[in-house]
C-alpha positions, 0 to 999 in steps of 0.5 A: 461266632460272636456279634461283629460290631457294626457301625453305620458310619462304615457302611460299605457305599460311605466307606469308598476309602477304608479297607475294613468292609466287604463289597461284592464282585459287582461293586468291585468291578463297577468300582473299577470301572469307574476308574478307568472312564475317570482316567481316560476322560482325564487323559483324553483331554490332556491329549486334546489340550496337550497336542501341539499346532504346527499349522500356524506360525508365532512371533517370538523373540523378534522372529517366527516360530512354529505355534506347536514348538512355543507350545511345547515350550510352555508345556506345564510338568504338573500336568503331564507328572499329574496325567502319567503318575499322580492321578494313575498313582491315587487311582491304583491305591484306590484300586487296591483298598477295594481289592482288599474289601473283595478278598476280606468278602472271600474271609481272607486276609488283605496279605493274600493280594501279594500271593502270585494269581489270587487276584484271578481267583478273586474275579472268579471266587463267590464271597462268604455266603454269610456274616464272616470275620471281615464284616456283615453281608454286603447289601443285606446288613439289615437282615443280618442277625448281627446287625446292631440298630441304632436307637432311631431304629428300635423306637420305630 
């Protein structure tokens, strides 16, 4: 196998938006787990924000109505479009550029997330034990034979 170019600027933890990399199961599912704490937190709080007071009574247009149907009247669709497709919409595309850094850790293509039940496989599935196509070692690129240093690093 020929020397795999590595740059630091595509480090694994400062490259959270790129396909290119590995990551291991670990970071794969702690990634995925931030992702569903940020949205429940996101959702939860358009709940709270969002739920309407029948409780208590509103002057308008010259007579009373119920507080929680002017709340609905002003609900805002930016926030309700953001909570149900915006924000679930950058959170799965995320999802997807860090299954692809999972399946480039087993030295497959990013094209095997499409096949029916690989994903199973993915949770399951050890990485490449060694440097493959994809990329160095998740967390242990320094050790690597293919590591390249930078000039900082030889002087030193």
């Amino acid at each position: 196998m020929g020397e795999i170019p590595y740059d630091k600027s595509n480090h694994v933890e400062s490259s959270l938006f790129w396909v290119q990399g590995r990551i291991t199961r670990k970071s794969f599912f702690f990634r995925i787990f931030l992702c569903v704490i940020f949205w429940s937190i996101v959702h939860l709080s358009y709940i709270y924000l969002e739920t309407p007071n029948y409780n208590r009574w509103v002057e308008r247009g010259g007579g009373k109505i119920q507080e929680g149907a002017a709340q609905i009247e002003n609900r805002h669709n930016l926030a309700r479009n953001a909570d149900y497709y915006i924000i679930p919409g950058i959170l799965l595309l995320f999802i997807l550029v860090q299954a692809a850094k999972r399946v480039h850790d087993c030295n497959h293509s990013a094209w095997f997330l499409l096949v029916p039940f690989y994903n199973i496989y993915l949770l399951l599935a050890n990485g490449s034990p060694e440097d493959n196509d994809y990329g160095l070692l998740p967390n242990r690129e320094k050790e690597s034979p293919n590591y390249k240093k930078t000039n900082k690093e030889i002087k030193q």
